[in-house]
C-alpha positions as CSV (number, residue, x, y, z in Angstrom):
1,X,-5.8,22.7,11.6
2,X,-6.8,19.0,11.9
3,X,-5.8,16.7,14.4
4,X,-5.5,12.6,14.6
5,X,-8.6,12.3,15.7
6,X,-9.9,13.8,12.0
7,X,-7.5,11.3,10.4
8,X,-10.0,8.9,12.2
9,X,-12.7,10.4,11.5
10,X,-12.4,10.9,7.2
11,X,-10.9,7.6,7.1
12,X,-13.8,5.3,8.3
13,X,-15.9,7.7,6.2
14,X,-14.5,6.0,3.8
15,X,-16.5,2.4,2.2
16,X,-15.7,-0.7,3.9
17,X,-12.8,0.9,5.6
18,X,-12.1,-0.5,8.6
19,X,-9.5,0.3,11.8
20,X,-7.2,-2.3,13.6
21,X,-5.4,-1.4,16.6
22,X,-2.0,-2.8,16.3
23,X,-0.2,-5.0,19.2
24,X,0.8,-1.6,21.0
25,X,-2.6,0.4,20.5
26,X,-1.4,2.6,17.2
27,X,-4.4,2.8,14.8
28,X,-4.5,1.0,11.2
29,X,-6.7,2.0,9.0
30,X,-7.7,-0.8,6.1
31,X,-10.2,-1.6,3.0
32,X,-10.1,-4.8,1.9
33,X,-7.5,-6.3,4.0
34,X,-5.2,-3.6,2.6
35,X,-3.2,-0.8,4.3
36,X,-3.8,2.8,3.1
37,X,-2.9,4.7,6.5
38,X,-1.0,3.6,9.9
39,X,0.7,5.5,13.2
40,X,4.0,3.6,12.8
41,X,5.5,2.1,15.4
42,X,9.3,3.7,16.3
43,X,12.2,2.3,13.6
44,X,15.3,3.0,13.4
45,X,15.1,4.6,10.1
46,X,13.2,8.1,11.3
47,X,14.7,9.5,13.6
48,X,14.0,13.1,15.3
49,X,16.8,15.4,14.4
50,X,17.1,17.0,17.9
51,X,17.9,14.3,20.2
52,X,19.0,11.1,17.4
53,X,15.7,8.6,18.8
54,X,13.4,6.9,16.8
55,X,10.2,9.2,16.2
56,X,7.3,7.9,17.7
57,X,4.6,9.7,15.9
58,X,4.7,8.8,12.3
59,X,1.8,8.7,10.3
60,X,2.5,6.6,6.9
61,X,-0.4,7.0,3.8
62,X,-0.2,5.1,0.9
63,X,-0.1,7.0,-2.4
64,X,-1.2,6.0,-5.7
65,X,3.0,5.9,-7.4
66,X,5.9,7.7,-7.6
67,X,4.2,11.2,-9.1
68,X,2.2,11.7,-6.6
69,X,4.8,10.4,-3.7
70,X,7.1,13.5,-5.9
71,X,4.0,15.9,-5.4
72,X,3.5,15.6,-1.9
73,X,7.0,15.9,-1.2
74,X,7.8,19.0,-2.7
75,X,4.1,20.5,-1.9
76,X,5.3,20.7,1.5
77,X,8.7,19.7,2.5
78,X,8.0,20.9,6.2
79,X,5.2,18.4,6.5
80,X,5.4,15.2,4.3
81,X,8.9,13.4,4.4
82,X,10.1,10.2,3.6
83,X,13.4,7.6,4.3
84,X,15.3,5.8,3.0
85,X,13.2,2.3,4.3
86,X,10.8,3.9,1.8
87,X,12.5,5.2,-1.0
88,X,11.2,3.9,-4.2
89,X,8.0,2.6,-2.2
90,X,4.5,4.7,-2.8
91,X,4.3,5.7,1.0
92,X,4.5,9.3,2.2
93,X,5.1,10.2,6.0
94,X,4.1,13.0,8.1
95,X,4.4,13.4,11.9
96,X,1.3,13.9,13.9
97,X,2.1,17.1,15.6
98,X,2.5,18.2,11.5
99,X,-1.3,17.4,11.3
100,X,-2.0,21.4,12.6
101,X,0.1,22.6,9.6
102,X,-2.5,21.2,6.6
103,X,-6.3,22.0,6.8
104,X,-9.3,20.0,6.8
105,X,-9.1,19.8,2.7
106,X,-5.6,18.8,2.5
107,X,-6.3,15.8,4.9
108,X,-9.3,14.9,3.0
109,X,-7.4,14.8,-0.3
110,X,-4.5,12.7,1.5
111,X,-6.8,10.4,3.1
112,X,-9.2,9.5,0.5
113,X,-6.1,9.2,-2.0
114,X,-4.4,7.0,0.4
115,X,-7.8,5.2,0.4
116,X,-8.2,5.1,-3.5
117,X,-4.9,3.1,-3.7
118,X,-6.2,0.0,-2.1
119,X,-9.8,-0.2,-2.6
120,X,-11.4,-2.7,-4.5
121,X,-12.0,-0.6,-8.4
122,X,-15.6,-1.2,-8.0
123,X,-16.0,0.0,-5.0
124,X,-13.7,3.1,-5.9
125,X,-15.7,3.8,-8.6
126,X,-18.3,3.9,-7.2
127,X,-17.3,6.7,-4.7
128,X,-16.0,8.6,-7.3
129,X,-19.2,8.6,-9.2
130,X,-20.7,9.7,-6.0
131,X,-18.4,12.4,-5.6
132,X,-18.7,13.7,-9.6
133,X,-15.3,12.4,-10.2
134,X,-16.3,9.7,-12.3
135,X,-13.0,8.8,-14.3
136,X,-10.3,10.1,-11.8
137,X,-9.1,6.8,-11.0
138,X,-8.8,5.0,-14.9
């Protein structure tokens, strides 16, 4: 069970990663100027199924393409979802209370994926080399 505060926590782990707080407070996490993982703000294009308003507890990560947007999906339908303002677009969502559904591992892989995406290739692999995954990304 992990939380947003671990989501914090693996994500400025990660090199040069950095965190913005947007105009209303929500977290943005970023290497090199890039996005890989955001609390979105409310839009009109998630919405919670009980009572039709905009969710308010989005968490968007950036995936590496379509595959792995398809993987995550169908891993695990009743955490990961996406709309149609990101259809075709290598994002997946979750919703924070979701977080206590997926373990410590899971988020790792998520984050440092998400991560992966939009940091510079040296820099990536580098990590990977330090992690003996030296050729993952290529």
């Amino acid at each position: 069970m992990v939380s947003l505060h671990d989501v914090e926590k693996i994500a400025l782990t990660m090199p040069g990663a950095t965190k913005e707080l947007r105009d209303d407070d929500r977290p943005a996490f970023l290497v090199d100027h890039k996005l890989f993982c955001f609390h979105r703000t409310r839009r009109r294009d998630a919405l919670d199924p009980k009572t039709g308003e905009p969710l308010d507890d989005v968490l968007i990560f950036r995936v590496a393409d379509e595959e792995m947007n398809s993987m995550w999906l169908a891993q695990r339908p009743s955490v990961y979802f996406t709309t149609e303002h990101f259809k075709g677009y290598p994002y997946i969502l979750l919703r924070i209370p979701a977080l206590v559904e997926i373990d410590h591992d899971e988020l790792y892989e998520l984050v440092t994926d998400a991560w992966l995406t939009q940091a510079p290739k040296r820099v990536a692999k580098s990590w990977l080399a330090e992690q003996g995954l030296a050729g993952e990304s290529e």
